[in-house]
C-alpha positions in Angstrom: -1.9 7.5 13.6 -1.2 4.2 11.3 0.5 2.3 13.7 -2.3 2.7 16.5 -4.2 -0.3 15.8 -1.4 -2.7 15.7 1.0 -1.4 17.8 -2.1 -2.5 20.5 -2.3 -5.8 18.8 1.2 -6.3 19.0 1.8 -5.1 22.6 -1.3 -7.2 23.8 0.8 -10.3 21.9 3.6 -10.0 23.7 3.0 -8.8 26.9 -0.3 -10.4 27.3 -0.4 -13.8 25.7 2.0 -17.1 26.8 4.8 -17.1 24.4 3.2 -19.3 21.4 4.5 -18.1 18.1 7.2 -15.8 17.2 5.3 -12.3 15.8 6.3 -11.4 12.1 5.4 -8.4 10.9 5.7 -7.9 6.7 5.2 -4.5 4.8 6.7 -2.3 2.3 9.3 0.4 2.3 8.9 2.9 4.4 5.3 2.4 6.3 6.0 3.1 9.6 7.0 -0.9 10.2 10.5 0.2 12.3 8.8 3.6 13.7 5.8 1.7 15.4 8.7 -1.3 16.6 10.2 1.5 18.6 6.9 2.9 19.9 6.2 -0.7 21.5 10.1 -0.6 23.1 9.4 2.8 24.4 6.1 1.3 25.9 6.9 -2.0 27.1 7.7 -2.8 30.3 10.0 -5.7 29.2 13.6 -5.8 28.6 14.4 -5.9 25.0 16.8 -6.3 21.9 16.3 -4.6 18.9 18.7 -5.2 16.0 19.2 -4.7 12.6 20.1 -6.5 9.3 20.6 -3.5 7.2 24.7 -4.0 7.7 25.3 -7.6 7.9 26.8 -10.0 5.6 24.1 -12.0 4.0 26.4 -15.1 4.6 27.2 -14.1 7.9 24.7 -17.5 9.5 26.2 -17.0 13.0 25.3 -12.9 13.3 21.6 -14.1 14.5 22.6 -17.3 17.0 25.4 -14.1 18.4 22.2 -11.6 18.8 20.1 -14.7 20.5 22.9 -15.4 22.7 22.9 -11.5 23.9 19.4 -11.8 24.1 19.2 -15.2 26.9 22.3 -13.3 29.0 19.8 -9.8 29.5 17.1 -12.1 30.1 19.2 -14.0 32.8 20.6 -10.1 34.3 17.1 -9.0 34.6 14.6 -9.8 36.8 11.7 -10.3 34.4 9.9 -13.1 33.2 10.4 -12.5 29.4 12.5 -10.8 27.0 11.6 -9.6 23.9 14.0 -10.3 20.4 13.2 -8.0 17.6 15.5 -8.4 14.0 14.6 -5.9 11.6 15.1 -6.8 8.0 15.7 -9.9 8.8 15.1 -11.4 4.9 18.7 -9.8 4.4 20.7 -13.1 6.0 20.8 -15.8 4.1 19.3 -18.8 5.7 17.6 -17.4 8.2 14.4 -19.0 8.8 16.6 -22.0 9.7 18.5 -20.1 11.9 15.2 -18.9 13.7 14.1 -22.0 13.9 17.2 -23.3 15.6 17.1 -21.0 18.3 13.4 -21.1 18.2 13.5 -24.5 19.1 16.4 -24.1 21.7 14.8 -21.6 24.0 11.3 -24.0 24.0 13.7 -27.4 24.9 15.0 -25.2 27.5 11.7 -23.1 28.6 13.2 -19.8 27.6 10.8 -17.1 27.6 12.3 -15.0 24.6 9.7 -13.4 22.6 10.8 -12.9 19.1 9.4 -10.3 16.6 10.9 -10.2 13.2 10.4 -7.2 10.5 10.7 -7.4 6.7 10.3 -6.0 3.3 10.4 -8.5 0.8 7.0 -10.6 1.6 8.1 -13.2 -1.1 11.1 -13.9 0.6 9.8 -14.1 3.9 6.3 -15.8 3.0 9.2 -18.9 1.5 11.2 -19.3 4.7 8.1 -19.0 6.6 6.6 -21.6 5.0 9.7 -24.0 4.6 11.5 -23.5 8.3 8.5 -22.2 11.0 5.3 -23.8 9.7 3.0 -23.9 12.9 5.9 -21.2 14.9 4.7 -18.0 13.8 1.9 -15.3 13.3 1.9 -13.4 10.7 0.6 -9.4 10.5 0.8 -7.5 7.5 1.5 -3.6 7.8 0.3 -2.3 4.3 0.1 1.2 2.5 -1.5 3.9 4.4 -5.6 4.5 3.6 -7.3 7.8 3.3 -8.2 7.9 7.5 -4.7 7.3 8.3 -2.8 10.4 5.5 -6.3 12.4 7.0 -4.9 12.4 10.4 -1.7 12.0 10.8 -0.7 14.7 7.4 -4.2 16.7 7.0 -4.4 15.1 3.4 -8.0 15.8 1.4 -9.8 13.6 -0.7 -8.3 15.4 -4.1 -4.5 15.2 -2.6 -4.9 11.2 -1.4 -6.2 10.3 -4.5 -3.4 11.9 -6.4 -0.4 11.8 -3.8 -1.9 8.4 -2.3 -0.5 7.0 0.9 3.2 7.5 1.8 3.7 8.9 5.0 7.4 10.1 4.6 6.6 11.6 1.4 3.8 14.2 2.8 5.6 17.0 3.5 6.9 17.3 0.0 3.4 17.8 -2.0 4.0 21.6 -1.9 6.8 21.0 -4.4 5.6 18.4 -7.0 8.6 17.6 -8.5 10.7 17.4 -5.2 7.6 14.7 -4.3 7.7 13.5 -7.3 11.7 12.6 -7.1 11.4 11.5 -4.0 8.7 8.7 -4.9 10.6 7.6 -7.5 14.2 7.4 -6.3 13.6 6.7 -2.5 10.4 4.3 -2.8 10.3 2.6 -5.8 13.6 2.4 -7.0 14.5 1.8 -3.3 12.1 -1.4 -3.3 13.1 -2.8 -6.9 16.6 -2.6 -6.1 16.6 -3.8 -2.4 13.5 -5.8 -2.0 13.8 -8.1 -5.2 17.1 -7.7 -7.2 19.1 -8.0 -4.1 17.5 -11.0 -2.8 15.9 -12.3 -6.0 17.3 -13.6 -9.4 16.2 -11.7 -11.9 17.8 -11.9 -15.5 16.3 -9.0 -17.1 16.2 -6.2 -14.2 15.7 -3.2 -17.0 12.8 -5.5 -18.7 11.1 -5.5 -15.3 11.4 -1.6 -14.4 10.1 -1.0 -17.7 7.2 -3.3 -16.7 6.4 -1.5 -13.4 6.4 1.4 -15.5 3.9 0.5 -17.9 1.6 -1.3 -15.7 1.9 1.9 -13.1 0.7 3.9 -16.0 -2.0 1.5 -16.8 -3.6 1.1 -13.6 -6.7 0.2 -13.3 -6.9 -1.1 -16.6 -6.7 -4.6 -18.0 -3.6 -5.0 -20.3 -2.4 -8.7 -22.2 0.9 -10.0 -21.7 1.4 -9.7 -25.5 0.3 -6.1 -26.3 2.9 -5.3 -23.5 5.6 -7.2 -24.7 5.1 -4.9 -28.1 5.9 -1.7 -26.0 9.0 -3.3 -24.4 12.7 -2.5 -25.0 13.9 -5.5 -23.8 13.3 -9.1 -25.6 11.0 -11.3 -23.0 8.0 -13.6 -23.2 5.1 -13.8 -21.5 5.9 -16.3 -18.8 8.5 -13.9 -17.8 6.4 -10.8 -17.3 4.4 -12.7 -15.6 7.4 -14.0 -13.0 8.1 -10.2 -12.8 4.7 -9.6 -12.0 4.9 -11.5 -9.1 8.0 -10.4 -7.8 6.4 -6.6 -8.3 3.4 -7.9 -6.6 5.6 -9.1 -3.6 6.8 -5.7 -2.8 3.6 -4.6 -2.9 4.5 -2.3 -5.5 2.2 -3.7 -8.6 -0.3 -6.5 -8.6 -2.6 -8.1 -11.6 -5.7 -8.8 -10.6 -6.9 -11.9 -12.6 -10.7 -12.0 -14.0 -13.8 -13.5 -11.7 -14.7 -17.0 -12.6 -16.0 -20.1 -11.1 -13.7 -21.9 -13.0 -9.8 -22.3 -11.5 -8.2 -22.6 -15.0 -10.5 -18.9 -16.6 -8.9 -17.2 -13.8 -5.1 -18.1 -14.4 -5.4 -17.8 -18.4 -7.2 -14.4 -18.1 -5.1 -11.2 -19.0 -4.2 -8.9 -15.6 -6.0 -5.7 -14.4 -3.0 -3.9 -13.4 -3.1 -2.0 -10.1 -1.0 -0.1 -8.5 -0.7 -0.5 -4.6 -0.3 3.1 -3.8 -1.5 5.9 -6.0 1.6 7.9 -5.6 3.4 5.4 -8.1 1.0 6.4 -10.7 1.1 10.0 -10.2 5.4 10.3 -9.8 5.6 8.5 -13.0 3.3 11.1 -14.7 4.1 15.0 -16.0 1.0 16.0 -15.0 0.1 17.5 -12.2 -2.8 17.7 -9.5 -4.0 20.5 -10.7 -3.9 19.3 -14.3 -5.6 16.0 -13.8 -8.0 17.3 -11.9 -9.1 19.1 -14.7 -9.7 16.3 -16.7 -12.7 14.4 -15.8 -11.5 11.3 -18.1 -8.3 11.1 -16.7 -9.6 11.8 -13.1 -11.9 9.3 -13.4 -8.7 7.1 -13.5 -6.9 7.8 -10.4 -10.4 7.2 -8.4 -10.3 4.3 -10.2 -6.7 3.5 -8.6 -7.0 4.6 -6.0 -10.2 2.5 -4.7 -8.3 -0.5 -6.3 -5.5 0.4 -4.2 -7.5 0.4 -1.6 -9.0 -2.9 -1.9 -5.5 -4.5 -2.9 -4.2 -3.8 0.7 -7.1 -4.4 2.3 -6.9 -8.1 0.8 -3.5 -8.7 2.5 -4.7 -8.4 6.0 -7.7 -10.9 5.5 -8.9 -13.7 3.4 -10.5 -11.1 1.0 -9.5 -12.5 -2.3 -10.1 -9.7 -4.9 -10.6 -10.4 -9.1 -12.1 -8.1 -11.8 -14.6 -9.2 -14.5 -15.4 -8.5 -17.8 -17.4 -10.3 -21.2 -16.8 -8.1 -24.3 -18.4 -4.2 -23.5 -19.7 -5.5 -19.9 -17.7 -5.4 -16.8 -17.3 -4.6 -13.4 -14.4 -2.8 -12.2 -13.7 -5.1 -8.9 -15.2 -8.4 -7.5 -14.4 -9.1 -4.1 -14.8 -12.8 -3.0 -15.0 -13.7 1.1 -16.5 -16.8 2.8 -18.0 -18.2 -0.7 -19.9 -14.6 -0.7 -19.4 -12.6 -3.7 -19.7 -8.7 -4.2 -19.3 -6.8 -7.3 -18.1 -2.9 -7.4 -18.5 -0.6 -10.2 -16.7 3.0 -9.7 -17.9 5.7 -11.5 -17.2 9.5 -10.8 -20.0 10.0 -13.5 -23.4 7.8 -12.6 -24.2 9.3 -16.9 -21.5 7.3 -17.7 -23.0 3.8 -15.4 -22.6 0.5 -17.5 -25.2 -2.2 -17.5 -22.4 -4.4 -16.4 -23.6 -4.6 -13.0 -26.9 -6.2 -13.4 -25.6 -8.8 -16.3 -22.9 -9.5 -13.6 -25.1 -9.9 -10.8 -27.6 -12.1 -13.2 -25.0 -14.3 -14.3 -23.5 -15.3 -11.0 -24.6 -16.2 -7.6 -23.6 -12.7 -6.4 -24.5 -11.5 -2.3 -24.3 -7.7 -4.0 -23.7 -5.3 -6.3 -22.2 -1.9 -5.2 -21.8 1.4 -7.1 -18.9 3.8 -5.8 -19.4 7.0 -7.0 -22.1 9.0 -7.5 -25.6 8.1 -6.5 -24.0 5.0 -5.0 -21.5 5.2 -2.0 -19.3 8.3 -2.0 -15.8 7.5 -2.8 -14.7 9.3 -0.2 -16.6 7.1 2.4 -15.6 4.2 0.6 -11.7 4.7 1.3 -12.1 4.7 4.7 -14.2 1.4 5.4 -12.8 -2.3 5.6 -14.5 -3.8 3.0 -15.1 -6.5 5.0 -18.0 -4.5 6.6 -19.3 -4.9 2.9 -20.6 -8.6 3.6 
């Protein structure tokens, strides 16, 4: 299943290694992120305290010292040599990093061996107090949307339904009844992360301007849309610089990122209109009428979700490693993704047609210093195979 991998990483961390950093564990909604925390408690050997932030007061500064506190009188009642502190949604208290790092600090002055393991949802939030309070304290996993091998094993999925359903695991027992799926997506996923991952914890002036944002770059995914021709399909007043806040607070929840275009140049890449992409195909597909069966049939629009759904692929991939991913194109030539690792540079073309191939590729590859140049798709790597590789194994 999903959590396989790092639960082991995890469990190795803590049980294995001398307490070092405190383990902090990011991911969307609804992942597995809680469900493989309470694998490891049913698996470890060492006592534990797992809490949650769900139901506390966001001013409430003392709730975490009072868990801590619970945490060194079980460690002193047992008989073991560690203790492990886990705070789920812990981006919900205000403050908190400095909190952390209070007690952080306390239990190393006094050479208490309190693990600490912290869950969250909102990676912008997290990523600030991680930065500001517990530089050089903490490492840092990222739990992303679930590939092709993972829906494959744990839910049965095909290639046809993970390309159009995508990757949530607590959605797959709905795709019998598209609209009940399709609801659920919607209301439970990405409402649920809009409202509670960034307009919760987030100022954000215009919330209806940035639905209708998510909307219309979910729609658009995969393709490469300007600031100003959205602002034209907008309800809501706005300007560029704040789509492009939005953007990132989207992004952050790991619901919609822009991918900028390749350049050797800094300043090309920040001026250079997004590729939207969705993180998970199911966004695209709940915010369609259309169903699998439909799409299917139409080998333009089909052509699409592959699209999305290797870009999805790639987009998670790139939070777990230093994979820094871009798109390129110069007027009717482009390349659909350019991944960038180690000063190494591969360009991927995805076609579900090879009749409808662009020379893009090769001018690519001739303008650049490129390592590669990789067709997904027919006569080049099946898609299929494709979304279940790290694309590290690429380089």
């Amino acid at each position: 299943m999903y959590s396989k991998l790092e639960l082991k990483l995890i469990k190795k961390r803590i049980e294995k290694e001398p307490r070092k950093f405190i383990q902090v564990i990011v991911g969307p909604r609804q992942v597995g992120k809680t469900t493989m925390l309470k694998q490891f408690t049913q698996q470890t050997s060492l006592p534990y305290h797992f809490v949650a932030a769900d139901a506390v007061s966001a001013a409430d500064n003392s709730w975490i010292a009072q868990q801590w506190e619970v945490a060194r009188i079980r460690l002193k009642q047992s008989e073991s040599n560690a203790f492990v502190l886990i705070f789920d949604e812990i981006q919900k208290v205000a403050n908190w990093s400095e909190m952390i790092k209070k007690q952080w600090d306390y239990d190393n002055l006094h050479d208490l061996p309190i693990k600490v393991i912290l869950l969250g949802s909102s990676r912008l939030l997290l990523q600030q107090g991680l930065t500001e309070s517990l530089a050089g304290r903490y490492e840092l996993t990222y739990l992303t949307h679930w590939n092709f091998s993972e829906m494959e094993e744990a839910f049965g999925f095909n290639y046809n339904q993970y390309i159009y359903f995508g990757g949530y695991p607590g959605a797959a027992d709905l795709i019998n009844d598209e609209d009940r799926w399709r609801s659920y997506v919607k209301d439970a996923l990405i409402e649920s992360s809009i409202s509670k991952d960034i307009l919760m914890l987030t100022r954000v002036d215009k919330p209806a301007l940035m639905r209708n944002l998510f909307e219309i770059g979910a729609n658009f995914s995969g393709q490469e849309l300007s600031f100003n021709k959205i602002l034209g399909q907008l309800q809501d007043a706005g300007n560029t610089t704040t789509l492009s806040h939005y953007l990132q607070l989207l992004n952050s929840a790991c619901l919609l990122g822009g991918l900028e275009k390749y350049s050797p140049e800094i300043n090309r890449k920040r001026a250079s209109s997004p590729k939207f992409q969705v993180y998970n195909n199911a966004f695209l597909s709940a915010l369609q009428d259309r169903t699998l069966d439909v799409v299917i049939q139409d080998p333009k629009a089909w052509g699409r979700w592959v699209e999305s759904a290797v870009g999805a692929h790639l987009l998670n991939e790139s939070l777990k490693s230093n994979l820094d991913l871009y798109y390129w194109r110069d007027r009717n030539d482009e390349v659909d993704f350019v991944l960038s690792y180690k000063n190494r540079i591969i360009g991927l073309e995805v076609k579900s047609n090879y009749a409808l191939r662009t020379k893009g590729m090769s001018v690519f590859q001739d303008r650049f210093q490129v390592d590669k140049v990789l067709l997904i798709g027919q006569e080049g790597i099946p898609v299929e195979d494709f979304l279940k590789i790290n694309p590290l194994e690429l380089f």
